[in-house]
N, C-alpha and C positions, 0 to 999 in steps of 0.2 A: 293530586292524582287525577288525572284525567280518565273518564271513563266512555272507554271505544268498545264497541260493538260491531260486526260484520253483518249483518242482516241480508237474507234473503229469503222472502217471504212469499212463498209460492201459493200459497193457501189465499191467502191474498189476492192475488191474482187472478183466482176464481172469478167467476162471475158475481152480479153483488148478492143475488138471493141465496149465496152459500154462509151467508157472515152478515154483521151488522155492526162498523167499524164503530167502537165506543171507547172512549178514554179512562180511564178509568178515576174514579176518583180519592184525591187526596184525600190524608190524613194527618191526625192533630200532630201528632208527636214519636216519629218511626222509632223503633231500639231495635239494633240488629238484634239476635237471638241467636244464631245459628247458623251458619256460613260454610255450605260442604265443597271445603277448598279441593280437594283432589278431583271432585265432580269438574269444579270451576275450570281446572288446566287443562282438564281432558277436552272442554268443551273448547277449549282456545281461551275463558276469559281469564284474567289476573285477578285472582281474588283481592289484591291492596284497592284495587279499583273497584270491585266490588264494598270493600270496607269504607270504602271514603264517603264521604256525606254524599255524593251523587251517586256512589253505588246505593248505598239506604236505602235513597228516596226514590231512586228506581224500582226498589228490590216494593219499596211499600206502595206504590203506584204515584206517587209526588210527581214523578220527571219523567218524561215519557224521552228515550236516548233518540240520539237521530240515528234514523233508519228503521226505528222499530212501527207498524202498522194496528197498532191495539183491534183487538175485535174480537167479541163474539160468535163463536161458531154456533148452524143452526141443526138441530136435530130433532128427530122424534125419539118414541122407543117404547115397547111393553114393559109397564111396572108392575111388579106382581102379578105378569098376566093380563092386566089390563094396558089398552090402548090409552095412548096421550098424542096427537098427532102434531102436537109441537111442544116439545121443552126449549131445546139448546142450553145453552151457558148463562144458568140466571145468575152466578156468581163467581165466575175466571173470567180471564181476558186472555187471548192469546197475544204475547208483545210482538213475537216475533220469530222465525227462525234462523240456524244458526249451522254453518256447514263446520262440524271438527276439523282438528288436521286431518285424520283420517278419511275424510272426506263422507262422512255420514253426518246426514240431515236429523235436527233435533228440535224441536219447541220447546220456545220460553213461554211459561203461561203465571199467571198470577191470578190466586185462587182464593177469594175472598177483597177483590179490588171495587166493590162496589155494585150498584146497580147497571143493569143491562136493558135489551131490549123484551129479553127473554127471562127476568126474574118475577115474572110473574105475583106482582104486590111483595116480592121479599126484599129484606134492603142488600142483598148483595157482598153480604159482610161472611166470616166467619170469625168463631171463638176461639183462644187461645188453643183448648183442649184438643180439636179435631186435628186444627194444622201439627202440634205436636207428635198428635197418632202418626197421623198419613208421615210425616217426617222419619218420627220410627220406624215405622211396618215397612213405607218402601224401601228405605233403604236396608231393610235388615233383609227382605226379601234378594235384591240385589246382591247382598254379599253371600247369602244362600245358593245364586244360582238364577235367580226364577223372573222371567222376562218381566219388567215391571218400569213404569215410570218412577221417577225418581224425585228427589226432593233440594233443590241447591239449595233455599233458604227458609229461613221462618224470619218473621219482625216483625214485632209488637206495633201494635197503632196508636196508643193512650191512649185510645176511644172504648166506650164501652158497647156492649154488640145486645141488645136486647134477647131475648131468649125465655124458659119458665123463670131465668131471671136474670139483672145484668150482670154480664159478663166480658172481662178483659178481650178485646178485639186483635185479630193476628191475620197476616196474609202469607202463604205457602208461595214460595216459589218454585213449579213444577217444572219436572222436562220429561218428558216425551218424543220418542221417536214418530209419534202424531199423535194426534187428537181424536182421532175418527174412530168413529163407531158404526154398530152395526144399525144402530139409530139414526145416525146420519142417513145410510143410503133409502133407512125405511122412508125418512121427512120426504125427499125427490119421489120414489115409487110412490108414495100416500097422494100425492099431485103430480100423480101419472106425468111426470116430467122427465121421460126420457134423454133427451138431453143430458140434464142436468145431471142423470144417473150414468151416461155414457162417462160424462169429465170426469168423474167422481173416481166411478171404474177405474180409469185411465189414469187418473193423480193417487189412488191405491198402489195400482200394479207398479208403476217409477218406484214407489216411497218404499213398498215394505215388501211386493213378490217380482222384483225383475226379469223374474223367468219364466212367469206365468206370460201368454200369449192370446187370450182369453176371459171374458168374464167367466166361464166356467172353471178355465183354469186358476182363476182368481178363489172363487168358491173352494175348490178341492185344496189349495192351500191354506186358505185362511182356516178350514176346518182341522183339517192337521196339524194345525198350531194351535188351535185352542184346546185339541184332545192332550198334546204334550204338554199342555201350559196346563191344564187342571189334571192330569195325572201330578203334576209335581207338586200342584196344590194339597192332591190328597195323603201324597209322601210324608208331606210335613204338618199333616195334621191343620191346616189354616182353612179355614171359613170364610169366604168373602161377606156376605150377609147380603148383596144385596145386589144378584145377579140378571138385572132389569137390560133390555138391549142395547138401551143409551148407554149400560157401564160394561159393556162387551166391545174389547177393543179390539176391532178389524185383522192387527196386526201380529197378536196375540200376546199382548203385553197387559200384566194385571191392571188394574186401572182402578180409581176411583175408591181409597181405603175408609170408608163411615162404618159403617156398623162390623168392623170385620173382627178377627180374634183368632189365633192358636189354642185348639185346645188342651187343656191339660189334662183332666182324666179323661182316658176314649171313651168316646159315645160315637157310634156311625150315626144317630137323628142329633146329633149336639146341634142347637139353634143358641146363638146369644143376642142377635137382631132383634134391638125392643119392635122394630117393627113387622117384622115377620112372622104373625103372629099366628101361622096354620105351617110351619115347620119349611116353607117351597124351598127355602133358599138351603136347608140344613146339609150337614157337612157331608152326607151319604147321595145328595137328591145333587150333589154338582154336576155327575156327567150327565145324568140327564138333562139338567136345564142348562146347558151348555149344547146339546144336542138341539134344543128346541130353539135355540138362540140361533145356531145353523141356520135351521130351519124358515127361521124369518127373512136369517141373510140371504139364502136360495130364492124365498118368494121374491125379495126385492129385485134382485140380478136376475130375474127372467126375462123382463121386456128388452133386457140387452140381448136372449142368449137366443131367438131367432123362432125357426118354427116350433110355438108352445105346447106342443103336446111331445116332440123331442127334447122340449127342453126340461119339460117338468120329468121330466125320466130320468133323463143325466144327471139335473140336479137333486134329483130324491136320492143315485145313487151315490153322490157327493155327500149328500149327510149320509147316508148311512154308512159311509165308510170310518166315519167317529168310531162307530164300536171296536172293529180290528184296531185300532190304531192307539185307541185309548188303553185298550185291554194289553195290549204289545209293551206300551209306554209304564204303563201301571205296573206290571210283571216286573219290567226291567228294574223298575224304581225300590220296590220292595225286594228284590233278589240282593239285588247293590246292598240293603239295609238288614239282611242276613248276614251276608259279607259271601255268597254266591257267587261265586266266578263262572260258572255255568248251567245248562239250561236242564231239569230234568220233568219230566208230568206230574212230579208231584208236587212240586215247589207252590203251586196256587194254592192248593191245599192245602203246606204247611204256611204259609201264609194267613190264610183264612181262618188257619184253626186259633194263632197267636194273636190275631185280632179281635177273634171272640171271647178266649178268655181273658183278655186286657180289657175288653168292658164289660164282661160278669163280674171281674176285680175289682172295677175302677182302677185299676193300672194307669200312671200319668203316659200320654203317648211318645213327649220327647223322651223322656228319664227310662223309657221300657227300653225303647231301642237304641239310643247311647249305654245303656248299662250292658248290651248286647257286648259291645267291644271292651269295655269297664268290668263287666263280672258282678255288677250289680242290679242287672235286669230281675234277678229273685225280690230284691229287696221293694220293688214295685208293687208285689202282689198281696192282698191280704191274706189270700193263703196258699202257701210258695210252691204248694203241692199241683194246684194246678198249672204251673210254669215247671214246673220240673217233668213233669209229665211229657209234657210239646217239648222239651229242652233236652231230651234224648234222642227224640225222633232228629232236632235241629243237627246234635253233635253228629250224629249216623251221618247226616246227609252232608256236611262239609267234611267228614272222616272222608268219604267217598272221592275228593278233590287233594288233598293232602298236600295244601297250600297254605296252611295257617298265618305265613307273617303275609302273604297278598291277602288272602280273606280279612284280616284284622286291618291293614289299610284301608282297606275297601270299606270298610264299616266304620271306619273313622273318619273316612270323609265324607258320608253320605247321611250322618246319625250327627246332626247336631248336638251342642252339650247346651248350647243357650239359644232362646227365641224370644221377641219378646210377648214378653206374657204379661196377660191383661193386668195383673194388681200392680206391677210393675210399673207399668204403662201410666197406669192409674194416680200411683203413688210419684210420679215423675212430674203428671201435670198437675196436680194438686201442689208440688213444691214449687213448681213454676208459676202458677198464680198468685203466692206468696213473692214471687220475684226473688225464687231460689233455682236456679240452673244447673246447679250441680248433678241431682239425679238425672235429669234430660241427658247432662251432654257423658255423665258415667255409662248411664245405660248405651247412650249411641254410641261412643265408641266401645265400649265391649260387644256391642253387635255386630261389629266388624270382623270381627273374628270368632263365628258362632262356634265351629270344632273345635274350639280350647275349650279347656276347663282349669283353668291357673286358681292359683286358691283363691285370689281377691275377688274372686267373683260366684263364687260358693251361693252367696245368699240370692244372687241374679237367676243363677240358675235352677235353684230350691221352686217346688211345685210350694203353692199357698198352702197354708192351713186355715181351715174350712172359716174363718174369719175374715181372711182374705180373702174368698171367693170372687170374682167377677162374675155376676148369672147376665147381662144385660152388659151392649152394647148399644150404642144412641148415631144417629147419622150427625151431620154438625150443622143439619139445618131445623 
């Protein structure tokens, strides 16, 4: 089986201080793992070609195909707040891009292919455990909805990955409608390199806002995608953990799954990020550090946006247009999850009040609101009195619409019955270190189709008991 690729590599093309072409390097002994064929056709490839010993060894960084440009991108970006004024890619390589039929541009990157220029004393590697995650979450995110890089493949390395201790070595094959961050354009502004912030600008606006006309225009979109993108975050109850500029993608596409988690009993402060250890990233503080992420991306795009004291105007009121937009997005999303077909003043209200007493409860956050359309939402609460309470006021207010089978669709499609969930997760890659697959690929495909609830999948979708607990989530470096 011969393995062809179309490459066109634009990023590439850049100038050289955008990247830092690195091959990646081989490994002892590839095992596919994991091969997400439907991903594969849409992109154009054949997965058999994929499958073949030079699909593998591509997929594990062995063979670099013709036409692909290996490289690291370079970026900066606030971590926790603090400044780093160079990271980039101490552990992907991007191989290549790749136009679909559809004619949308996509990156192949491969995440865990070794040392870079940019890995900063780390060897470049990643653990079985992480790739697994990011494999599950993005794509479970994707069949949710929710703009996100995705995952074609996983494959084992036989090497072992040092860490607090050794562990089985894996390399993610990611795709992305790009790579770019809001760390990116910080690295160019950090060295007042205009220029370099113009291209950048300018290979944004082509890739992901064609209709922007503008670095400001660029601003005011990219903002509005990130307010729609983490309102839907917060719909579904997911955490990113670790929402630093470098993992703020330009485009509005989730990006970058380490320390991230759905949670199951609501908490608006739920934090499960071992590293986050003063709450910044927690599941309630999203819009705001996504505001403030704006905010950085405004500072950067100024020296394109002309005379600065109109520009810093325009662009403060660029971020600050997050709030409307988020709050608009947010309303929508939660109405949908009542099963509301229309718009009244009270609705935020009855929202807010069924949020709070689902974490006085501990109420599970999927299973509250699937049980909405199920009739089991009581069974959530430890005491059913305070759900019954809100659950009057709820029926009053869809009485008022008198649409019952549209409202019960509507809450069927929008109220997940499965996510995946950390013990899960957990218990997947733990089987897969043993060189058990099973749970991995049960779980991924029942993720595919989150709004079921088919009986074989009862215990996937069961909240833990308090022995299962997941409290801690780990980055995979």
């Amino acid at each position: 089986m011969v393995l062809t690729i179309r490459f066109d590599n634009s990023y590439a093309r850049l100038p050289a201080r955008f990247h830092a072409f690195t091959a990646p390097t081989p490994v002892a002994a590839p095992r596919l793992l994991a091969l997400n064929e439907p991903l594969a056709r849409a992109l154009g490839l054949d997965p058999a070609a994929l499958r073949s010993p030079d699909g593998v060894a591509m997929l594990a960084g062995n063979l670099v195909p013709d036409g692909a440009q290996p490289l690291a991108q370079a970026y900066a970006g606030h971590q926790f707040g603090g400044w780093s004024p160079q990271l980039g890619d101490g552990r992907a390589l991007l191989l290549g891009e790749v136009i679909d039929p559809a004619g949308h541009r996509f990156d192949i990157q491969l995440k865990g292919a070794g040392p870079t220029p940019f890995s900063r004393r780390g060897d470049g590697r990643a653990w079985l455990g992480p790739v697994l995650r990011e494999y599950l979450v993005s794509e479970a995110m994707h069949a949710l909805g929710v703009p996100t890089t995705r995952a074609l493949a996983a494959v084992a390395t036989g090497e072992q990955v040092a860490r607090e201790e050794m562990l089985p070595g894996a390399v993610l094959t990611r795709v992305a409608s790009s790579h770019i961050r809001v760390g990116t354009f910080q690295y160019f502004a950090a060295r007042v390199d205009t220029e370099a912030l113009a291209l950048l600008a300018a290979h944004v606006i082509a890739r992901h806002y064609p209709t922007a006309e503008t670095p400001l225009d660029l601003l005011i979109q990219a903002v509005a995608a990130q307010a729609r993108l983490v309102a839907q975050w917060m719909s579904l109850g997911f955490i990113h953990g670790v929402m630093n500029t470098d993992n703020c993608h330009v485009g509005g596409e989730t990006i970058d799954y380490g320390p991230c988690a759905f949670m199951d009993a609501y908490h608006p402060g739920q934090v499960f990020s071992s590293i986050d250890r003063h709450g910044r990233y927690a599941y309630d503080n999203q819009p705001q550090i996504a505001v403030w992420n704006m905010a950085q991306f405004a500072t950067a795009l100024l020296p394109l946006m002309g005379e600065q004291a109109a520009a810093i105007e325009a662009a403060t009121a660029a971020v600050h247009s997050f709030a409307d937009i988020y709050a608009a997005a947010w309303l929508a999303r939660f109405r949908a999850k009542l099963g509301l077909l229309t718009a009244e003043p009270e609705d935020e209200t009855l929202i807010a009040d069924l949020l709070a007493r689902m974490a006085a409860q501990g109420a599970d956050f999927t299973r509250t609101f699937h049980g909405l359309a199920t009739g089991t939402a009581r069974d959530e609460f430890t005491g059913p009195d305070a759900y019954d309470h809100w659950a009057d006021r709820w029926l009053t207010r869809r009485s008022r619409e008198n649409r019952p089978q549209d409202q019960l669709a509507l809450m069927q499609a929008t109220n997940p019955a499965l996510i995946p969930r950390n013990h899960q997760i957990e218990a997947a890659i733990q089987a897969a270190v043993q060189r058990d697959l099973a749970p991995f690929h049960r779980l991924a495909q029942a993720l595919q189709t989150p709004c079921a609830a088919a009986p074989e999948t009862a215990d996937l979708r069961a909240a833990p008991w308090p022995e299962q607990r997941i409290t801690q989530t780990f980055c995979g470096t």
